[in-house]
C-alpha positions in Angstrom: 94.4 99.7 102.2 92.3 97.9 105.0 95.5 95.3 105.0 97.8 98.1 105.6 96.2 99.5 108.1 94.4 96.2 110.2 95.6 96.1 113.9 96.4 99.9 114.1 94.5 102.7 115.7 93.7 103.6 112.0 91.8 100.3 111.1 88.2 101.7 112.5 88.8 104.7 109.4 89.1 101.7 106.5 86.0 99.1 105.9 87.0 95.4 105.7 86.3 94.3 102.3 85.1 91.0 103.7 82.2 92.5 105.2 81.4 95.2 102.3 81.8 99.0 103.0 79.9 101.5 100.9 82.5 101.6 98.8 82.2 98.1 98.1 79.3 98.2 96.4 80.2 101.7 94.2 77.7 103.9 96.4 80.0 105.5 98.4 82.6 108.2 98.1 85.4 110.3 100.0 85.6 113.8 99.0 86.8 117.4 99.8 86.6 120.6 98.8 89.8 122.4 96.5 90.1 126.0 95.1 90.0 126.9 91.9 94.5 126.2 92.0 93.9 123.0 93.5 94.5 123.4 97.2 92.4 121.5 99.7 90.2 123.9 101.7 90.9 123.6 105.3 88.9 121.3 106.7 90.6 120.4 110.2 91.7 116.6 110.5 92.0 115.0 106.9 92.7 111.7 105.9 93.7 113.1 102.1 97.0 113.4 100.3 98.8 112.3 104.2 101.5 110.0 104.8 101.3 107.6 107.4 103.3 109.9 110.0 100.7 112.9 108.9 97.9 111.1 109.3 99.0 109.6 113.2 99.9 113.4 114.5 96.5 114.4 112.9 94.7 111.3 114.6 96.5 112.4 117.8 95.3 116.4 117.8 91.8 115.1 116.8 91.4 112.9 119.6 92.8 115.2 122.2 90.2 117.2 121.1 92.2 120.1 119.2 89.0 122.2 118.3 87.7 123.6 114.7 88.4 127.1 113.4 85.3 129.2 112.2 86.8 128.5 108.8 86.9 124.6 109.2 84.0 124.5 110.1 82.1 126.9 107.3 84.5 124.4 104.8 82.7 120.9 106.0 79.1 122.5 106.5 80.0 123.8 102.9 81.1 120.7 101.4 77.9 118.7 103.4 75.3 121.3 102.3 76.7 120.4 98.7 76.7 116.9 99.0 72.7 116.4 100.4 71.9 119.8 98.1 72.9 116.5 95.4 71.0 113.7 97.0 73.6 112.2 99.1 74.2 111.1 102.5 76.5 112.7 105.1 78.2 110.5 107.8 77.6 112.2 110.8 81.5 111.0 112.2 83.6 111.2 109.0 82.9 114.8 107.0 84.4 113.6 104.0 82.0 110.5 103.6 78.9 110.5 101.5 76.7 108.0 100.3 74.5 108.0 97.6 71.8 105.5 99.0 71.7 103.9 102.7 73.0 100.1 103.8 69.8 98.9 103.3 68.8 100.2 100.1 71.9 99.4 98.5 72.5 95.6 100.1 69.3 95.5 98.3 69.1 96.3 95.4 73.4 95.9 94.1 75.8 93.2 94.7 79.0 94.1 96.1 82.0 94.6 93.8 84.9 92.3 93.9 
């Protein structure tokens, strides 16, 4: 994915595998919330289940600031009070990001997969 997206205004949401995200090592994951029929809970700007057109007109509302609903923003706190309820670590600029131990814990004690 990083390959797809390098030199685009998308490149800062995908780690380079050369330097070792997260999800690199297996520590890491990208999640949101569905109901009980499978629909995504509104979350605001969402990098899931978009194609590449989706995910630049979402970029382009998020940046210009386009402001959360009550409801997107009860879904993330939701879905972030789950998450460090579980032991895991929220990423204060991507809602959807969670790690299970921080950079320095993991580097180590894991070696990054391949």
């Amino acid at each position: 994915m990083y390959n797809e997206l390098k030199d685009t205004k998308f490149e800062k949401f995908v780690a380079n595998p050369q330097k070792g995200s997260m999800h690199n090592y297996g520590i890491a994951v990208d999640i949101t919330i569905v109901d009980h029929k499978g629909k995504q809970l509104d979350m605001g700007y969402t990098p899931f289940g978009k194609n590449k057109a989706q995910l630049y007109l979402q970029y382009a509302k998020y940046k210009m600031g386009v402001p959360l609903t009550k409801t997107q923003k009860a879904n993330r706190q939701l879905l972030a009070d789950s998450m460090v309820s579980a032991g895991f670590i929220a990423l204060s600029y991507e809602w959807w990001h969670f790690n299970g131990l921080s950079k320095k814990a993991t580097r180590a004690k894991y070696n990054i997969i391949e």
